[in-house]
Structures are given as structure tokens and as C-alpha cells.
BALOBA-1460 file (C-alpha; in Angstrom, 3 decimals):
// residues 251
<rec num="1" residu="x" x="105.615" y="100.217" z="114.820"/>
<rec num="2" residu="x" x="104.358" y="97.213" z="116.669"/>
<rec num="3" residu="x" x="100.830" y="97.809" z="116.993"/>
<rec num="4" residu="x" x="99.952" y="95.359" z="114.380"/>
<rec num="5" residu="x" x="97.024" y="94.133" z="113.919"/>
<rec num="6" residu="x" x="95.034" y="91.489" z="111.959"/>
<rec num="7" residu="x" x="92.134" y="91.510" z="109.426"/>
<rec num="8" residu="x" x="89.856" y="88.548" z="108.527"/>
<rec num="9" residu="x" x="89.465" y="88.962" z="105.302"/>
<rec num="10" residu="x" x="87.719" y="85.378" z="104.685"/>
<rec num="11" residu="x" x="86.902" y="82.057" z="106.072"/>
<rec num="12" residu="x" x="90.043" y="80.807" z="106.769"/>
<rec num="13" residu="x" x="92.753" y="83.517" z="106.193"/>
<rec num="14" residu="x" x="94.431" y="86.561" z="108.160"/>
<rec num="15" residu="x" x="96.251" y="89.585" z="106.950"/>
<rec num="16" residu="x" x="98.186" y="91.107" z="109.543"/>
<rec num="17" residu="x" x="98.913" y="94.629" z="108.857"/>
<rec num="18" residu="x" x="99.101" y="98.058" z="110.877"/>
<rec num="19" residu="x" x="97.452" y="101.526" z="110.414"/>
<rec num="20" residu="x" x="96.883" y="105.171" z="111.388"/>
<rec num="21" residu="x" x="93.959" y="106.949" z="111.645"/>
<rec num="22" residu="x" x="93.814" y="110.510" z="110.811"/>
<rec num="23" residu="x" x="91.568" y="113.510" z="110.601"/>
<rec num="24" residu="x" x="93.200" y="114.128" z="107.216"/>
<rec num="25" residu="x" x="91.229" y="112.623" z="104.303"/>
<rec num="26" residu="x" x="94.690" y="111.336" z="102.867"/>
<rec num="27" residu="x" x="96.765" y="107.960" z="103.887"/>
<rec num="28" residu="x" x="99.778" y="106.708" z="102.393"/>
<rec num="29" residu="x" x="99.581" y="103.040" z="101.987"/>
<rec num="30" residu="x" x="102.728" y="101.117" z="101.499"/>
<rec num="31" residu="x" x="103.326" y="97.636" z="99.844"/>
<rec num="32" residu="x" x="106.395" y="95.389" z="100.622"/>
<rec num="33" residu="x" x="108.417" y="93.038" z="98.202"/>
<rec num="34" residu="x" x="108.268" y="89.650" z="97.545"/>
<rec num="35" residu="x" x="109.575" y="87.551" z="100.262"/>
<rec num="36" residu="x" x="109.393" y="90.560" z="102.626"/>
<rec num="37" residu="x" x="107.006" y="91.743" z="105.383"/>
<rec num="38" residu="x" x="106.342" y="95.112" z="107.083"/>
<rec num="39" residu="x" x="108.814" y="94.913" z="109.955"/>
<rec num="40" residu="x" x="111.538" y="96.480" z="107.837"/>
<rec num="41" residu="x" x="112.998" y="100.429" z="107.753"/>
<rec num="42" residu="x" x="111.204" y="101.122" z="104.880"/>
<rec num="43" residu="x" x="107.818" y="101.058" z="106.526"/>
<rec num="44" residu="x" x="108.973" y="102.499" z="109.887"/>
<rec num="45" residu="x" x="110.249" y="105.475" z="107.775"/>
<rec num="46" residu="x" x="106.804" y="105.858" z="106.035"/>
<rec num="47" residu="x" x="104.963" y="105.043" z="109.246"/>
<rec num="48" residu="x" x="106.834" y="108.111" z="110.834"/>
<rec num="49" residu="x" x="106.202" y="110.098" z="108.461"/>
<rec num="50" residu="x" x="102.999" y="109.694" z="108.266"/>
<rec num="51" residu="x" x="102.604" y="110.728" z="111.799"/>
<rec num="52" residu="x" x="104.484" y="113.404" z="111.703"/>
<rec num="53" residu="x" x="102.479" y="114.974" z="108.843"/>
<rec num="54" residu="x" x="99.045" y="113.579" z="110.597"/>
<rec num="55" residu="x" x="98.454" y="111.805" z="107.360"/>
<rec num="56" residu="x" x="96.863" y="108.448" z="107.820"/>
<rec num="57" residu="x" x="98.941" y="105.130" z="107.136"/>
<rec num="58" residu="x" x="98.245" y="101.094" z="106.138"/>
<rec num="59" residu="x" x="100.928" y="98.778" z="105.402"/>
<rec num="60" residu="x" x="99.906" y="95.043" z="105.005"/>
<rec num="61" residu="x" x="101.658" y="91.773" z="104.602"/>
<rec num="62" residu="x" x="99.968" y="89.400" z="101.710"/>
<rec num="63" residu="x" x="99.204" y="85.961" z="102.391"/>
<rec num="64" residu="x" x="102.267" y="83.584" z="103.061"/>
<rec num="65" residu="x" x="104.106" y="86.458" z="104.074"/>
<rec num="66" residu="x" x="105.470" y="87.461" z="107.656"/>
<rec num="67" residu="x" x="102.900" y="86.945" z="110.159"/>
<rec num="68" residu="x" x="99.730" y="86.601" z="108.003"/>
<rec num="69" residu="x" x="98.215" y="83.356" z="107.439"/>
<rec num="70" residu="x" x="98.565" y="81.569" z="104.039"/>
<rec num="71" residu="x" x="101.400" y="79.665" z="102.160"/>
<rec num="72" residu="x" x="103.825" y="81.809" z="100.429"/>
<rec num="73" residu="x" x="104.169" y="79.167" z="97.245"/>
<rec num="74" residu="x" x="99.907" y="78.746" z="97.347"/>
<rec num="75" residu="x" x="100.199" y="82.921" z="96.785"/>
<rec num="76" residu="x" x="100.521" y="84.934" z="93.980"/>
<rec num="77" residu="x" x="100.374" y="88.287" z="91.834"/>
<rec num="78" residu="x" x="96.066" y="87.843" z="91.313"/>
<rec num="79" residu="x" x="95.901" y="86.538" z="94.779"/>
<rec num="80" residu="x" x="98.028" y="89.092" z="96.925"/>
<rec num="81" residu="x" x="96.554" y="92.278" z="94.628"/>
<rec num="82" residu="x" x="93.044" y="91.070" z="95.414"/>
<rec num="83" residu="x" x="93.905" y="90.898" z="99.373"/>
<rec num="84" residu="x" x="95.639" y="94.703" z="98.826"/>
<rec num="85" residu="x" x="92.495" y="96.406" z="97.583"/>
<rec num="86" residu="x" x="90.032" y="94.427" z="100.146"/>
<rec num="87" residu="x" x="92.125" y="95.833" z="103.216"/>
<rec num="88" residu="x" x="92.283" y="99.091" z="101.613"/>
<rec num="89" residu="x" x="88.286" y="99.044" z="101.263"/>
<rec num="90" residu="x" x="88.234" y="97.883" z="105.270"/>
<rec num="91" residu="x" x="91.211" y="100.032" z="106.127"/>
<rec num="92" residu="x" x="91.148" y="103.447" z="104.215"/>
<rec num="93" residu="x" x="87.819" y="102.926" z="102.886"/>
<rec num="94" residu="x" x="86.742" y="105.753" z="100.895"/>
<rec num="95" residu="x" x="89.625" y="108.152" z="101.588"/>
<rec num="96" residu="x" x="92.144" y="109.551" z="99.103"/>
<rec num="97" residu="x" x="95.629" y="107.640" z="99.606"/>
<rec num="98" residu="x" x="99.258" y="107.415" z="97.862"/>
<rec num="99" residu="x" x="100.751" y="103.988" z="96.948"/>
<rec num="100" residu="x" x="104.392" y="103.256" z="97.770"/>
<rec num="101" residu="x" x="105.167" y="99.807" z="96.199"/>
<rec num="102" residu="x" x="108.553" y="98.621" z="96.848"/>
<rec num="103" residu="x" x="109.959" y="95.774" z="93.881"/>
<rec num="104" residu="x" x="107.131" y="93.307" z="93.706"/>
<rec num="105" residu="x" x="105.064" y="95.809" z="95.639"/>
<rec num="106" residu="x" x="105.257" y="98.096" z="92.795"/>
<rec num="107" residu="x" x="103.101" y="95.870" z="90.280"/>
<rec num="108" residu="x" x="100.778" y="95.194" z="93.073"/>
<rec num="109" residu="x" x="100.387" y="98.760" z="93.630"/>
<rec num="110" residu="x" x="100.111" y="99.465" z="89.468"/>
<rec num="111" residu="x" x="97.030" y="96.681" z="89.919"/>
<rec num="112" residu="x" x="94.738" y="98.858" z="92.064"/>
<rec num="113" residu="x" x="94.296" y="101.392" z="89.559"/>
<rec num="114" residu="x" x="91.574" y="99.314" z="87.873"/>
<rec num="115" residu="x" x="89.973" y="99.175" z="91.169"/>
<rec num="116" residu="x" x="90.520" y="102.715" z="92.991"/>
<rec num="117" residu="x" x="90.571" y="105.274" z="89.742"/>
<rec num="118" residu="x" x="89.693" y="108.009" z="91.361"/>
<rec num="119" residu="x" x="90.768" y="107.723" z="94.939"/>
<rec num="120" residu="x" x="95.065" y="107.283" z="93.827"/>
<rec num="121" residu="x" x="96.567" y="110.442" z="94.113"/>
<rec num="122" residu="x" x="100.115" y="109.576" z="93.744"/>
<rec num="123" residu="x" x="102.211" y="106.766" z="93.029"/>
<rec num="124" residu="x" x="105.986" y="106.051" z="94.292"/>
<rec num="125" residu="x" x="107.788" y="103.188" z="93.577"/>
<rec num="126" residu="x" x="110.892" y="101.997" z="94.584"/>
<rec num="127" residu="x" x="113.043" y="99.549" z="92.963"/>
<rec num="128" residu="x" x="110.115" y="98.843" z="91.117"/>
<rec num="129" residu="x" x="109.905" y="95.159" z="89.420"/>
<rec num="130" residu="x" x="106.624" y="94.874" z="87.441"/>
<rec num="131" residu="x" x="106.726" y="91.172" z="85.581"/>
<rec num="132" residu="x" x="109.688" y="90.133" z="86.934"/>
<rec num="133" residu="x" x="108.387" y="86.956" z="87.584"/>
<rec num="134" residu="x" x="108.348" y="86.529" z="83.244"/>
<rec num="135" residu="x" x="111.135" y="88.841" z="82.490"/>
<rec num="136" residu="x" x="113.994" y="88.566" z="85.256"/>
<rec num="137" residu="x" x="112.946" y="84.519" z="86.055"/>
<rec num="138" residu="x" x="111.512" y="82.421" z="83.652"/>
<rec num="139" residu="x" x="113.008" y="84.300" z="80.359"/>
<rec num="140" residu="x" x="116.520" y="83.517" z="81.738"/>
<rec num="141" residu="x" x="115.716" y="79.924" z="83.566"/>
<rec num="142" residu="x" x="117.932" y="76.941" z="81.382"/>
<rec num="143" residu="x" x="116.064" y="74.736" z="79.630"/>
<rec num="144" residu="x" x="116.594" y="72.289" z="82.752"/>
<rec num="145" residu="x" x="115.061" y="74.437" z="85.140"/>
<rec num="146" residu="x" x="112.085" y="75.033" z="82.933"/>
<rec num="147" residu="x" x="111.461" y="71.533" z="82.402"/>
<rec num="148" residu="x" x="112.005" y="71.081" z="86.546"/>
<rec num="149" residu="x" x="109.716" y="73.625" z="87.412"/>
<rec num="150" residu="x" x="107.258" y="72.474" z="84.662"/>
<rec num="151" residu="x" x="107.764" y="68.769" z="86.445"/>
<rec num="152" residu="x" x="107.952" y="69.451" z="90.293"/>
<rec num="153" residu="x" x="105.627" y="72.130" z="89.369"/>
<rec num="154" residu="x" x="108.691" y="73.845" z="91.676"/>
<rec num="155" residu="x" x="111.587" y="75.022" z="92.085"/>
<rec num="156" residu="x" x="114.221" y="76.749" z="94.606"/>
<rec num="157" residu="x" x="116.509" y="79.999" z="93.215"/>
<rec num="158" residu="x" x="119.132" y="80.620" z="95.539"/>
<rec num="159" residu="x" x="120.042" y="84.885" z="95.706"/>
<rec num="160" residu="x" x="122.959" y="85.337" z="98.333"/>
<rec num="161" residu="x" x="122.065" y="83.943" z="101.534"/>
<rec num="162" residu="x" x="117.727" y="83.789" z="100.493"/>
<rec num="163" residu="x" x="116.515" y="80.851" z="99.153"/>
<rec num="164" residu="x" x="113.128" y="81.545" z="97.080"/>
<rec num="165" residu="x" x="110.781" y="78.987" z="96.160"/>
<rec num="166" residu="x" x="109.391" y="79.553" z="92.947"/>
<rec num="167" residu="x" x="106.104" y="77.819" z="92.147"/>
<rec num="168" residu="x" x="104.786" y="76.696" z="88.368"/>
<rec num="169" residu="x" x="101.197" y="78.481" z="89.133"/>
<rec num="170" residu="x" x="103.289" y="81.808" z="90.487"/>
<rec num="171" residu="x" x="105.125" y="81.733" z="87.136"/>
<rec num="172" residu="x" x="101.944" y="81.468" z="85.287"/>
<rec num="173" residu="x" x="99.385" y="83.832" z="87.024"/>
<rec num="174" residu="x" x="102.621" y="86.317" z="86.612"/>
<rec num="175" residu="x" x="101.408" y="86.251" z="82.870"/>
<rec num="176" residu="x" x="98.105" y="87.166" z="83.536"/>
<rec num="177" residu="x" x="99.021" y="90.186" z="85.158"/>
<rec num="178" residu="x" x="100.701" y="91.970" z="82.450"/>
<rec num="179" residu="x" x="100.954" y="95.807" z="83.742"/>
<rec num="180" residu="x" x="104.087" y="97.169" z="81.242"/>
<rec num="181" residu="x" x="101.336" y="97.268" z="77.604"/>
<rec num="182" residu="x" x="98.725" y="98.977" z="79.837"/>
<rec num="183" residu="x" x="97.961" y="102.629" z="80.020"/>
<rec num="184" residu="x" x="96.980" y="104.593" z="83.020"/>
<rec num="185" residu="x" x="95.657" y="107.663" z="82.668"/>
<rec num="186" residu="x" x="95.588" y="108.844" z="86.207"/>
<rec num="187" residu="x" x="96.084" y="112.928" z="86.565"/>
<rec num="188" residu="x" x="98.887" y="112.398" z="89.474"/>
<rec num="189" residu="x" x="102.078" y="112.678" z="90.445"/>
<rec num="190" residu="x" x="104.780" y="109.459" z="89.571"/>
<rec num="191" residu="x" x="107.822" y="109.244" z="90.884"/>
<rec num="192" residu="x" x="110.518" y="106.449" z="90.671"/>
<rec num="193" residu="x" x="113.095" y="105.966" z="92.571"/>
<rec num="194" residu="x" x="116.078" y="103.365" z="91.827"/>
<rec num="195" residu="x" x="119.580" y="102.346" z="93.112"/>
<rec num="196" residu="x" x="121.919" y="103.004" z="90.793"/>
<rec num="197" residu="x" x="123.988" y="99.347" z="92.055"/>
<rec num="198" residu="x" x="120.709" y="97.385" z="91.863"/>
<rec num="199" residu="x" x="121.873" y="94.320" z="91.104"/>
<rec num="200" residu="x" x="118.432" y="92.592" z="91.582"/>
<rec num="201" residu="x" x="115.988" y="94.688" z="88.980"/>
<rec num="202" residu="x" x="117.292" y="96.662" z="86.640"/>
<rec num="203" residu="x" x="116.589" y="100.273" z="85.919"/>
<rec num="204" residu="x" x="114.967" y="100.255" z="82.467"/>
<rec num="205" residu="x" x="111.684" y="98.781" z="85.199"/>
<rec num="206" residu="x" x="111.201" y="102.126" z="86.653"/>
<rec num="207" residu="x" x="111.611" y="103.896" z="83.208"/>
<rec num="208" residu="x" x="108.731" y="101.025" z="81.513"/>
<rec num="209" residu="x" x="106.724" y="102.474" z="84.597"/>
<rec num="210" residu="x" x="106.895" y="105.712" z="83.505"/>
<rec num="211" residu="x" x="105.639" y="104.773" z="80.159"/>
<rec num="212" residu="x" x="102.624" y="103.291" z="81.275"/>
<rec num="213" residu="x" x="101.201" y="106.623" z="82.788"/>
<rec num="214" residu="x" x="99.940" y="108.843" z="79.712"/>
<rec num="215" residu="x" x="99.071" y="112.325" z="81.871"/>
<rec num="216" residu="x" x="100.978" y="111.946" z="85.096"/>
<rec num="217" residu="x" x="103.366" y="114.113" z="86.148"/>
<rec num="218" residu="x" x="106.351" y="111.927" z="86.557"/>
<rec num="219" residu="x" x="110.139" y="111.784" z="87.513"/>
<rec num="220" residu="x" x="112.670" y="109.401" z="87.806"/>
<rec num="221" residu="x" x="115.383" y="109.997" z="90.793"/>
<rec num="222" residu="x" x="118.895" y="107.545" z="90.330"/>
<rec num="223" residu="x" x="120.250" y="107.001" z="93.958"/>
<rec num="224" residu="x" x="124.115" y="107.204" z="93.471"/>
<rec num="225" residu="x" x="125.333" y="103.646" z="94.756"/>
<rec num="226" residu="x" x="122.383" y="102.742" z="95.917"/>
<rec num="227" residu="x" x="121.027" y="98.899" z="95.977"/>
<rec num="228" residu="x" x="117.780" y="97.065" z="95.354"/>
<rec num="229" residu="x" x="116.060" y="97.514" z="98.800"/>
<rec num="230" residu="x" x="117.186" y="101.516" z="99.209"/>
<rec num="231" residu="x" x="117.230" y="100.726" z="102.954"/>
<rec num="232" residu="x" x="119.991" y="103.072" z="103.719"/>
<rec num="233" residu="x" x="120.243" y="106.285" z="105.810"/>
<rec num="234" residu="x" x="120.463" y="107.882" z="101.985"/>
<rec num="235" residu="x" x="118.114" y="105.994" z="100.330"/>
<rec num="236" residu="x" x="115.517" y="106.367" z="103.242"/>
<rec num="237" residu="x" x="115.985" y="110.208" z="103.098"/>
<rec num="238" residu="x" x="115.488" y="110.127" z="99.473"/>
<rec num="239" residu="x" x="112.544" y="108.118" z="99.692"/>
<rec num="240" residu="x" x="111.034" y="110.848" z="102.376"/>
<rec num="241" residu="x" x="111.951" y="113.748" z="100.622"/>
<rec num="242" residu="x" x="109.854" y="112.541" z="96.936"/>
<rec num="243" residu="x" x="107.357" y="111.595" z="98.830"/>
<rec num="244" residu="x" x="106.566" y="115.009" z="100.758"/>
<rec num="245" residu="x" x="107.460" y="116.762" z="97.214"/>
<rec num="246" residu="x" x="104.017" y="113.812" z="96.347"/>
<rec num="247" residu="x" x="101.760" y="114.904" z="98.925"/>
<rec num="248" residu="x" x="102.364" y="118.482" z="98.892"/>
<rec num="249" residu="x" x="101.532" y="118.374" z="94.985"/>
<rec num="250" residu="x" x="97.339" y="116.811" z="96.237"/>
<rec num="251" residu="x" x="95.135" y="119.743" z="96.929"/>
């Protein structure tokens, strides 16, 4: 996992990301969380796998995140879903692939079905956190730190030791990208995995995901004491294990 590499993908901005070829026709592409970046457990685990099963593999970091170019509070949900299904149309191009979104990643992941219908076989998310940006932010901000964000056009929300600067135009583009009244009706396997400690998203999201998908064949899996980011030796064996049960469901 250090064989990154970096895609122009206009003028003036970079997406670093790293892939595996494959003589199989099918790649799993994974998608981090906000604030994150693909140097994590979570992709190494998928990378491996991938390997293993000589299945191809593309994980990408949006704008503003990790090493790509960009600045985080200029990004958001339209912007980082558009750079997701340009690299997969450089990276994958037309071959078949499974999503893995992790929390943020899951939304951008529900976004490329309007652009790949056919080529999704399979969709896993994992602490998934469609419009949380509406729902878990600005639905419980205080009346204060509505009108600050509203007036700064920013603001900073402090989560343990992460600070996270949260921009008005993020807040706003979040509404545009409404995923939880759609319906996808995608022939595929859905599974959803979530920590049953999550203190960050709660697990009704990966249920509404479930919801959205009218003729998938879907499942929910509960991680005993697990947490948002399901980094853990158990949560990263869980995570292997539904995805193999994915890939060995695609003819």
C-alpha cells in the first residue's frame, strides 16, 4: 500500500489515489470518510484482499483530502462525487466493480448509481452516514451556531481530539444531494454493516439505506461493540467476510 499514485483530473487539481490491475473484469473500489484519506486499515484490508482474490482495486482521496490537491472547506458532496466517478471512468473504465463507502463515503458511493447503472454490482457500506451533513449537523446546531455559520459563512465542531471545519456552502450543497427519498433499483447485493457503540452515526442510517434499494438483495450485520470507523481486528474481519459473501454472489 504505498504505490500511490496521482491523476490530473483538470487544470489545476490532483487526486492521489492507488490501484490494481487485474485480468478479472471485476474491481472493488473503496471510498473513505470525511476528514479521512486512504492510508488507513480499512483500505489496506480491501487492498489485500483484492490481491489475494486477483480482483482489481481503486481507492481515491477527494479533493482537500490527504495528499490530493484542493481545500478541504472549498470541497463538497457535488464536488467530491463528481471527482469519484471521473477516476473511476480513467481508473476502472468500463469494468464491473463493487463500492465500499465508509460514513461519508457511503453517500458518495449511493451518488454513482445515476452515473454507472449497469456496471455496480454490489454495494457495502460501513458506518454509513448519507445526509449527515443536514441531519446529524445543522438539524442539531443552536440557534447561535446557525447564525455563526450563516455569518462567517464557517464554523469549527470540535469531536474528541478532531477539529472539523464546517463550511456554509458544504452545509448547503449537502441539501442538494438528497440520497434517503430516492429509489435504486439496482438487481445487486447490499449489505450494511454498523458498530453497535457508534457513537458518531447512528444505526437507523444503514437501515434508511436499505430502504432506498427496491430489488436488491440486502442485509444488515450489527458488530457487537463495535465503533464508528470498524477499524478493529473484528470489525476488519467482518468487513472481509460480507464482502467475499458480495463478490461470490456476481456471476
Amino acid at each position: 500500500m504505498n504505490n500511490f499514485k496521482y491523476l490530473k483530473i483538470s487544470k489545476n487539481k490532483k487526486i492521489r489515489y492507488i490501484s490494481k490491475n487485474s485480468s478479472s473484469n471485476l474491481h472493488i473500489v473503496f471510498l473513505h470518510g470525511f476528514m479521512s484519506n486512504i492510508e488507513g486499515e480499512k483500505p489496506k484490508t480491501i487492498f489485500n484482499y483484492a490481491k489475494k482474490n486477483e480482483l482489481g482495486f481503486l481507492a481515491l482521496e477527494y479533493s482537500g483530502h490527504g495528499k490530493s490537491s484542493g481545500i478541504f472547506t472549498k470541497g463538497n458532496i457535488s464536488t467530491w462525487s463528481k471527482e469519484v466517478e471521473t477516476t473511476i471512468k480513467k481508473i476502472v473504465k468500463k469494468n464491473k466493480f463493487i463500492l465500499i463507502g465508509s460514513s461519508m463515503g457511503a453517500w458518495l458511493s449511493l451518488n454513482q448509481f445515476k452515473y454507472f447503472k449497469t456496471q455496480i454490482k454490489g454495494f457495502l457500506g460501513i458506518g454509513s452516514a448519507p445526509e449527515f451533513l443536514e441531519n446529524l449537523m445543522w438539524k442539531k446546531f443552536t440557534k447561535k451556531m446557525k447564525y455563526e455559520v450563516k455569518k462567517k459563512g464557517i464554523i469549527n465542531l470540535k469531536h474528541g481530539s478532531h477539529e472539523y471545519p464546517i463550511t456554509y456552502q458544504l452545509l448547503k450543497d449537502g441539501k442538494k444531494n438528497k440520497i434517503l427519498d430516492k429509489k435504486i433499483a439496482s438487481q445487486i447485493n447490499v449489505t450494511v454493516i454498523h458498530g453497535s457503540k457508534d457513537e458518531v452515526v447512528p444505526q437507523s442510517y444503514s437501515r434508511k439505506i436499505l430502504k432506498i434499494f427496491s430489488r436488491a438483495k440486502k442485509k444488515l450485520v450489527i458488530i457487537k461493540n463495535g465503533d464508528h470507523s470498524l477499524s478493529s481486528k473484528q470489525g476488519l474481519k467482518k468487513i472481509t467476510l460480507e464482502l467475499d459473501e458480495i463478490v461470490s454472489n456476481i456471476a
